[in-house]
PAGUBA-681410 format. One line per 4 residues: their letters; for each residue x, y, z of C-alpha. Coordinates in pm, whole numbers, padded with zeros to 5 digits. Layout:
! PAGUBA-681410
A) X:Y:Z ~ ...
! end
This chain:
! PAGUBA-681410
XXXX) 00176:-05855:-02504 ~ 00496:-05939:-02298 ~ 00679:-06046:-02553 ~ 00566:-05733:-02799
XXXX) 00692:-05506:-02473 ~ 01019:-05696:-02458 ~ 01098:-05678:-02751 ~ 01023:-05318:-02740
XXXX) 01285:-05283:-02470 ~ 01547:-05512:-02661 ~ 01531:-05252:-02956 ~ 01551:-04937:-02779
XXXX) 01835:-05089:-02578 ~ 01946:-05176:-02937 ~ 01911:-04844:-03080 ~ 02106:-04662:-02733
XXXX) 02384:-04905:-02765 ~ 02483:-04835:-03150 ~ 02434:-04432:-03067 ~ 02710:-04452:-02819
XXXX) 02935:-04665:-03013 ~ 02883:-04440:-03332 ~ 02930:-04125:-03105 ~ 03296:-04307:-02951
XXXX) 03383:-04376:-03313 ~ 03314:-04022:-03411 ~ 03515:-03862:-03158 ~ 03768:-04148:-03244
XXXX) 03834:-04009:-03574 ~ 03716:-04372:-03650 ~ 03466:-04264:-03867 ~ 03312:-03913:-04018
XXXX) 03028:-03730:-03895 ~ 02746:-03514:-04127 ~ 02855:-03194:-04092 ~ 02599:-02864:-04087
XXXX) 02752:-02537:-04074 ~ 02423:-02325:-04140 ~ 02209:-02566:-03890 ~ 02510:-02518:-03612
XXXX) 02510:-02158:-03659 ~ 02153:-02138:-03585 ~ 02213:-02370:-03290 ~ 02448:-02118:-03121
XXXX) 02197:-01807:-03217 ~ 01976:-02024:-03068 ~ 02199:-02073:-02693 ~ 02225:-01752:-02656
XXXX) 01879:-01622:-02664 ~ 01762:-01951:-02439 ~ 01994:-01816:-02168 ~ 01901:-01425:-02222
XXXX) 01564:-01501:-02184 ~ 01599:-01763:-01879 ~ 01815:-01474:-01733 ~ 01550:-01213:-01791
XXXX) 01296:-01413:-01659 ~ 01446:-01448:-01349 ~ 01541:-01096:-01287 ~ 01192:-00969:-01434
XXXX) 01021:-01219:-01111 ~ 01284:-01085:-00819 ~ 01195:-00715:-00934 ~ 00855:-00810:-00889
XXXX) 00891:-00975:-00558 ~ 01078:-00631:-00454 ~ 00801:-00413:-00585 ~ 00523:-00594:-00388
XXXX) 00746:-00595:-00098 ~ 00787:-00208:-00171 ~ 00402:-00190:-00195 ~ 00348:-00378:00091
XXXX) 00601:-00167:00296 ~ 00418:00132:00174 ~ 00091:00044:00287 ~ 00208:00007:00640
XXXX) 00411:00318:00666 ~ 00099:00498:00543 ~ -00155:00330:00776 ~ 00096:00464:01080
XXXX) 00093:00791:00962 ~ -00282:00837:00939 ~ -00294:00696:01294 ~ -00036:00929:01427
XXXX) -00125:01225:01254 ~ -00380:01376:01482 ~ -00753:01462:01380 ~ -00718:01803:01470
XXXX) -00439:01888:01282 ~ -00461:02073:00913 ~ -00515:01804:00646 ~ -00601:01522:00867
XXXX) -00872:01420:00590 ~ -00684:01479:00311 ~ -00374:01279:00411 ~ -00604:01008:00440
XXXX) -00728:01068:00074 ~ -00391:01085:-00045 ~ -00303:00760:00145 ~ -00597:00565:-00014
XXXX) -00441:00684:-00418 ~ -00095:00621:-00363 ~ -00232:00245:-00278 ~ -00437:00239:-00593
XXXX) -00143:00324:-00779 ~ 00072:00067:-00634 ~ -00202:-00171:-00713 ~ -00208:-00057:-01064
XXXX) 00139:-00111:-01080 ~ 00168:-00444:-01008 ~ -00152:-00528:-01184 ~ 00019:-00432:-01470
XXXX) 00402:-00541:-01444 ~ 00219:-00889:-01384 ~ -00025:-00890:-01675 ~ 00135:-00695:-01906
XXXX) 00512:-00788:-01897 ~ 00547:-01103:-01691 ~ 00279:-01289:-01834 ~ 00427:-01247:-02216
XXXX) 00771:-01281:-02094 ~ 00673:-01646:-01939 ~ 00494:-01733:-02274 ~ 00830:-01616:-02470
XXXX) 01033:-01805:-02283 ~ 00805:-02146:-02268 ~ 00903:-02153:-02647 ~ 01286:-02288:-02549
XXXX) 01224:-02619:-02355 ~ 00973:-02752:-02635 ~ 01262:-02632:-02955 ~ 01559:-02764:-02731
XXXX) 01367:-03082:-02746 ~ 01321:-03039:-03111 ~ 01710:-03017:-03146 ~ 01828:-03282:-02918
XXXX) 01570:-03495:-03125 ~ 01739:-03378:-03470 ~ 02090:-03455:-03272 ~ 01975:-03861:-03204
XXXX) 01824:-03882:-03556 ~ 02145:-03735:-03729 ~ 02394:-04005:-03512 ~ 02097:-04253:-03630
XXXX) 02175:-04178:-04021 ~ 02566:-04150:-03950 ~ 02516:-04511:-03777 ~ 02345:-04638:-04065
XXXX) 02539:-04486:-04346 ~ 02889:-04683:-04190 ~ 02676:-04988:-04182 ~ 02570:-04981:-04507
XXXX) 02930:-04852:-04669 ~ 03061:-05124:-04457 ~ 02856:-05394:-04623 ~ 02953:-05286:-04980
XXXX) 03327:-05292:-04891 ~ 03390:-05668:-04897 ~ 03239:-05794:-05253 ~ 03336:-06141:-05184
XXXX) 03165:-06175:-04854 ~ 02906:-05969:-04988 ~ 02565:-06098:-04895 ~ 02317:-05923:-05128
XXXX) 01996:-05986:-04853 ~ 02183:-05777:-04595 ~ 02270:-05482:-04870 ~ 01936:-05457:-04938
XXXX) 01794:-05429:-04570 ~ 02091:-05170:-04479 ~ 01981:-04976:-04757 ~ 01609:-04960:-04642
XXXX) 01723:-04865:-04308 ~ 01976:-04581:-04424 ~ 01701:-04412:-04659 ~ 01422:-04457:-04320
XXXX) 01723:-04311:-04109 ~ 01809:-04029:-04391 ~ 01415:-03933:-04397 ~ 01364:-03899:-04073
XXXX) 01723:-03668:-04026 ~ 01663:-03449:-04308 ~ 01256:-03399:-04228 ~ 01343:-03284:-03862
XXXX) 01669:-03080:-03976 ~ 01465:-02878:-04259 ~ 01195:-02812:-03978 ~ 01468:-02677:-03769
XXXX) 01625:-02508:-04042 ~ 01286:-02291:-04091 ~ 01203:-02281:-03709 ~ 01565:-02171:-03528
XXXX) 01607:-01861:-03763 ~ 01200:-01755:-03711 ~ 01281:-01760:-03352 ~ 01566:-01554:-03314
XXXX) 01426:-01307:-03576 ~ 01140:-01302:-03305 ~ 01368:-01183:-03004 ~ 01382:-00789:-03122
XXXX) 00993:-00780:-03161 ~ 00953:-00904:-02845 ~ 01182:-00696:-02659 ~ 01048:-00396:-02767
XXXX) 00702:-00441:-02675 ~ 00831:-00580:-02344 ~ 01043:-00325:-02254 ~ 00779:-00043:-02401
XXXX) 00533:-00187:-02183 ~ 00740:-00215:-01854 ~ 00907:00139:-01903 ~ 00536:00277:-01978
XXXX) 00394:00141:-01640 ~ 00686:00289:-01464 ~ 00678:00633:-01597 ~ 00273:00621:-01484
XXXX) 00383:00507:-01169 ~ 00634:00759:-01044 ~ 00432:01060:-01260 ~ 00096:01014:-01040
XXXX) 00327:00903:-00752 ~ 00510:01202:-00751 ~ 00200:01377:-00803 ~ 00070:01264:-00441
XXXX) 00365:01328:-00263 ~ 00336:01675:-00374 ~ 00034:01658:-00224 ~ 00153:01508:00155
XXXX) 00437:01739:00105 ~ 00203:02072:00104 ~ -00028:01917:00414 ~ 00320:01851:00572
XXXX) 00415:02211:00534 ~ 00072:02350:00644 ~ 00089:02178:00937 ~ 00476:02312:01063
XXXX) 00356:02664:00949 ~ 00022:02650:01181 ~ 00280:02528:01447 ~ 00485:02780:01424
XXXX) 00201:03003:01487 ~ 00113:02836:01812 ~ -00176:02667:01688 ~ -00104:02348:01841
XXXX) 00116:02420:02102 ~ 00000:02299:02434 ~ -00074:02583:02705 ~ 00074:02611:03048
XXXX) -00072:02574:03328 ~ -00068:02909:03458 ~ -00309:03045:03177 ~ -00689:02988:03159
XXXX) -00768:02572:03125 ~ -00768:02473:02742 ~ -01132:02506:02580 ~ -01086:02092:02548
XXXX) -01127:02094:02880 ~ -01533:02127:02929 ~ -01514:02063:03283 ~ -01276:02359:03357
XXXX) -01433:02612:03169 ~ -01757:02509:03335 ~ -01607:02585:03645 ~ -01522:02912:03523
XXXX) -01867:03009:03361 ~ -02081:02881:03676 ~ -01818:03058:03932 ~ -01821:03385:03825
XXXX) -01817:03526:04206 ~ -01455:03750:04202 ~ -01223:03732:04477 ~ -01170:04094:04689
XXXX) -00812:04097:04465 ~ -00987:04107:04187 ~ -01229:04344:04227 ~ -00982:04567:04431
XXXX) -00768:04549:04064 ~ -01106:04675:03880 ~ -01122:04943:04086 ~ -00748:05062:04116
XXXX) -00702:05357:03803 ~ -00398:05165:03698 ~ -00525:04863:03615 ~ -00544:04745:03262
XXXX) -00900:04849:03091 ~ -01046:04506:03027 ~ -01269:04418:03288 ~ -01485:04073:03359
XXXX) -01802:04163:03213 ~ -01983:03887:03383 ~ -02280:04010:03567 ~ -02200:03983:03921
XXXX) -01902:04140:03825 ~ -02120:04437:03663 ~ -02288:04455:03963 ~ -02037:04549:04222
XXXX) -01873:04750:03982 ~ -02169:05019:03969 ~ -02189:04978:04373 ~ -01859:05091:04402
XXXX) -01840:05326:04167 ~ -02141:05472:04328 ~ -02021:05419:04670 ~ -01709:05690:04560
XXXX) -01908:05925:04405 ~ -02142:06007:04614 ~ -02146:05836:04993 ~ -02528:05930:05112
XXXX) -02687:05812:04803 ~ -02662:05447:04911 ~ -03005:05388:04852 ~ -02935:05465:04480
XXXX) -02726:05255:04470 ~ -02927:04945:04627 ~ -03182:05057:04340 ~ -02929:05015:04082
XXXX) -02723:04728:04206 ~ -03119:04580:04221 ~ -03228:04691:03831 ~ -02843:04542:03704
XXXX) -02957:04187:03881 ~ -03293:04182:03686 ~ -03128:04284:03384 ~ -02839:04045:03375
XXXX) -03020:03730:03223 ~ -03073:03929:02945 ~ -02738:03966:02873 ~ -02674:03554:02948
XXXX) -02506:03375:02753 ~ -02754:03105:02559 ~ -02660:02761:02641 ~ -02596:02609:02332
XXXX) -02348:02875:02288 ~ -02193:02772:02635 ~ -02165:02414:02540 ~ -01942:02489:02222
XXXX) -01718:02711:02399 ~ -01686:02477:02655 ~ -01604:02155:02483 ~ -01532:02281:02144
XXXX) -01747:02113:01929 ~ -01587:01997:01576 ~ -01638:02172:01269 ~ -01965:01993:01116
XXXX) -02096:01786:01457 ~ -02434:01806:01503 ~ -02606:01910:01892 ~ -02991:01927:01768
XXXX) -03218:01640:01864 ~ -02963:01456:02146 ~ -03020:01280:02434 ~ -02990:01495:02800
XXXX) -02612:01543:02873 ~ -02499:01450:02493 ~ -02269:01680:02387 ~ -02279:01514:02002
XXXX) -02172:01203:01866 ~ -01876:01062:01683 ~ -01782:00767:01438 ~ -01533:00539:01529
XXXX) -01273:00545:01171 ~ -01004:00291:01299 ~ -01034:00040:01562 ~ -00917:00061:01945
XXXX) -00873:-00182:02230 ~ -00866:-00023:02572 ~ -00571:-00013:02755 ~ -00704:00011:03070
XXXX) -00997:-00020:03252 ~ -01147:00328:03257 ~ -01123:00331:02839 ~ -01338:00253:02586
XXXX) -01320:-00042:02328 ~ -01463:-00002:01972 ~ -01438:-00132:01594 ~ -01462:00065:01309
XXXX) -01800:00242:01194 ~ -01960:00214:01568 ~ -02103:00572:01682 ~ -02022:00688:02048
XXXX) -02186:00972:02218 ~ -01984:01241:02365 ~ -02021:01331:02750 ~ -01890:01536:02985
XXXX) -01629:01398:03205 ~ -01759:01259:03564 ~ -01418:01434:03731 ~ -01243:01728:03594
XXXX) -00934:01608:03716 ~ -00948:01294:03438 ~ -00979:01550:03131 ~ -00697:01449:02928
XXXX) -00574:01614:02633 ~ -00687:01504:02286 ~ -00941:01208:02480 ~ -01287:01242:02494
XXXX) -01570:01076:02740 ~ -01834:00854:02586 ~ -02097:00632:02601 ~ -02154:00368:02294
XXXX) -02440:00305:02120 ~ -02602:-00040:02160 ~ -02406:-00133:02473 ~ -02430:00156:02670
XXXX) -02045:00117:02770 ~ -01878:00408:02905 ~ -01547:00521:02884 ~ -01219:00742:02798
XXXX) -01118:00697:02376 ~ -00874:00877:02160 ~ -01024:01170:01950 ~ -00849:01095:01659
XXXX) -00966:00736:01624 ~ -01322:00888:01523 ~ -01491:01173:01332 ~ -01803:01390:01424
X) -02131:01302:01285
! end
């Protein structure tokens, strides 16, 4: 076995060592070469589309490490703006919507510039390495026959030294060495010229794919940001109109602001300015129709008409007082003035002092002690605040389910239920 492996080695050191000589006589001038005009046409057809696809395969994977990075990008920039845009504001669900297609279309994208166009570009361009192979092969083989052609015209030169044994075995190798040449060259002859032919075929369905999957993209794309555009626009016309403009504090308390408005409701006693103002002639016509109000109104008024029917007065000031809870406001109305219940919460069946209850859509971490932690799809219920003074704008008090943890939380990080 050691010797069958040396002498393995001794030949193919052998066969390396009368390559390189042949190749230092050939570009000698020593001795010819087979030449090949077709075959080294097809070689150089064959160069060129190696290094057009190598160079399209490289620029085909950095677009598609730019487009996920794009995507990626795209996702985050979205996610911010559904945070920031506020739950109260016009289109609050829909930008959401529109958030959630624009990443399906990304997805889609990719999906298909991977599939579709980088896959079959990778299996195009596996096809080079295995022919260059092929031709470097046909290269050795062809210096092979050369080698043994000179040493076979170089044994017929000299009759008298001509040693007929030798002649014989030269010839055997040159016809093994010819075989082997001309079976790999006619291969090559059949294969180089497919290939090339191959390139336009390719390229087309490449390129039809790829261009298709972009004009989908930006179509439907384009077709969303229409969409954000229009909520956009919504949005600066409602604030134009004052719809989200935040009040001053010299006007009434906001209607987010249950604990002031209660104040107002339950302390409905006027001060002596105000009802002196009610009963001046110039003062505007709009009047606090609450009932004590109501009350001291028709005293007054009596009082000026007619000053010895005070007992008539008593009566009626009495009969106004009985029929004031009739005129009440119901309670359940009182509650959604006060704390402005969203469009679709529900107040039916709650626990004492629940105002409703809300779904947490995104995930917050308290920043300080009096706020409330949550994860995404837990249900809070809304209560009124402990002080007035800590109504803030656009937070809510609650309570969460489960843990019965109380706290301050953003509105916008839930949605009524």
């Amino acid at each position: 076995m050691a010797e069958s492996k040396g002498a393995l080695i001794a030949k193919t050191v052998q066969k390396h060592a009368g390559r390189a000589k042949e190749k230092f006589l050939q570009n000698l001038g020593k001795v010819d070469r087979t030449a090949d005009d077709i075959f080294d046409e097809h070689l150089q057809n064959f160069t060129r589309q190696q290094n057009s696809a190598n160079r399209l395969q490289k620029e085909f994977n950095n677009y598609i490490r730019c487009v996920r990075a794009v995507q990626a990008a795209s996702k985050t920039l979205m996610d911010s703006l559904n945070e920031i845009y506020e739950s109260q504001w016009t289109g609050h669900d829909l930008l959401y919507v529109q958030a959630q297609n624009l990443d399906m279309l990304w997805q889609d994208f990719t999906h298909k510039l991977a599939d579709q166009v980088l896959v079959p570009l990778n299996t195009y361009q596996s096809q080079f390495p295995e022919m260059r192979k092929k031709v470097d092969k046909r290269g050795r083989k062809l210096v092979d026959y050369d080698s043994q052609r000179h040493n076979f015209q170089s044994l017929q030169c000299n009759p008298k030294k001509r040693d007929e044994l030798k002649v014989s075995r030269g010839k055997e190798l040159l016809e093994e060495a010819k075989r082997t040449y001309e079976q790999l060259n006619s291969e090559l002859h059949d294969e180089l010229p497919a290939l090339y032919d191959s390139r336009v075929l390719f390229l087309v369905t490449n390129l039809q794919t790829l261009f298709a999957a972009e004009q989908v993209f930006h179509t439907e794309s384009s077709k969303v940001y229409s969409e954000l555009e229009a909520i956009v626009d919504k949005l600066a016309n409602e604030s134009q109109r004052g719809s989200y403009t935040l009040k001053k504090n010299t006007e009434l308390p906001s209607p987010k602001s249950p604990n002031a408005n209660s104040s107002l409701i339950i302390n409905t006693q006027p001060s002596q300015n105000n009802i002196s103002g009610a009963l001046d002639d110039t003062a505007p016509a709009a009047r606090d129709t609450s009932p004590t109000t109501q009350i001291n109104g028709n005293a007054n008024s009596n009082a000026n008409s007619n000053a010895n029917s005070n007992a008539n007065s008593n009566d009626n000031s009495l009969n106004n007082q009985d029929a004031s809870p009739q005129n009440a406001v119901p309670p359940s109305k009182q509650v959604e003035e006060l704390y402005d219940i969203p469009v679709g919460a529900t107040t039916d069946n709650l626990p004492p002092g629940v105002l409703y209850r809300v779904k947490a859509t995104y995930k917050y971490n308290r920043e300080d002690v009096d706020e409330l932690s949550f994860d995404v799809g837990e249900i809070i219920r809304v209560v009124e605040y402990d002080d007035p003074e800590e109504q803030e704008e656009g937070w809510l008090m609650g309570i969460k389910e489960g843990t019965n943890e109380k706290g301050m939380f953003p509105a916008n990080f839930t949605k009524p239920l």
